[in-house]
N, C-alpha and C positions, 0 to 999 in steps of 0.2 A: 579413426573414423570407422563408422557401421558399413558394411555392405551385405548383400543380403546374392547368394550363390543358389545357381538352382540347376538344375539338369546337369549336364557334361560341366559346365562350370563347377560344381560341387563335387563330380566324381572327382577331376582333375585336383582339385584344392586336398581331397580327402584321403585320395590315391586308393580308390575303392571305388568296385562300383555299386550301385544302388541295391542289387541284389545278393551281394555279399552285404552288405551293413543291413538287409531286412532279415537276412539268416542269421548276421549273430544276434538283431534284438530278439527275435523269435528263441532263441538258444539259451544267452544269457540275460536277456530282459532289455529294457528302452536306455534304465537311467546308469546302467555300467555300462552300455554300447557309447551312449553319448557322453560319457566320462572319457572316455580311451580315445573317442576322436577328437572331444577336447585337447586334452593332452599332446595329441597328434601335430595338431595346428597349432596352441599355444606358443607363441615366442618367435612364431619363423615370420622371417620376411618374404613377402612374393610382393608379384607388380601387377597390379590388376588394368584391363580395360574397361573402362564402364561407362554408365550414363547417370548424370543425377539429375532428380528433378524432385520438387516439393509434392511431397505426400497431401492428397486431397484432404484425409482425413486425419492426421495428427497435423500437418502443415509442419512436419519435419522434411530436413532435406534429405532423401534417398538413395540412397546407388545402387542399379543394379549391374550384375558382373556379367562382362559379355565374355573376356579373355581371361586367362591367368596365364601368369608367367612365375616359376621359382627362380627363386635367386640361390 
């Protein structure tokens, strides 16, 4: 399932914060930064809290992450 992380909910998931991940794209570029954090997150399981509701404009269902939890 898609969830969609933002603010603290993304640092938490990335284990970075936002200003180290704009210093290495700045350093080493957008699409090796977001390779590495792929990678990063790839495979793990965590338990998220969130809320879904259907997207006005695709009319897909959406979750946004309110919690994270690592397992």
């Amino acid at each position: 399932m898609r969830a969609s992380f933002f603010g603290k909910q993304a640092e938490e998931l990335l284990e970075e914060s936002t200003e180290k991940i704009l210093e290495k794209i700045e350093g080493q570029g957008a699409e090796k930064t977001l390779k590495e954090l792929n990678e990063k997150v790839s495979g793990k399981e965590i338990e998220i809290q969130a809320i879904a509701k259907k997207n006005q404009f695709s009319g897909e269902l959406e979750v946004s992450v309110r919690r994270v939890d690592k397992t």
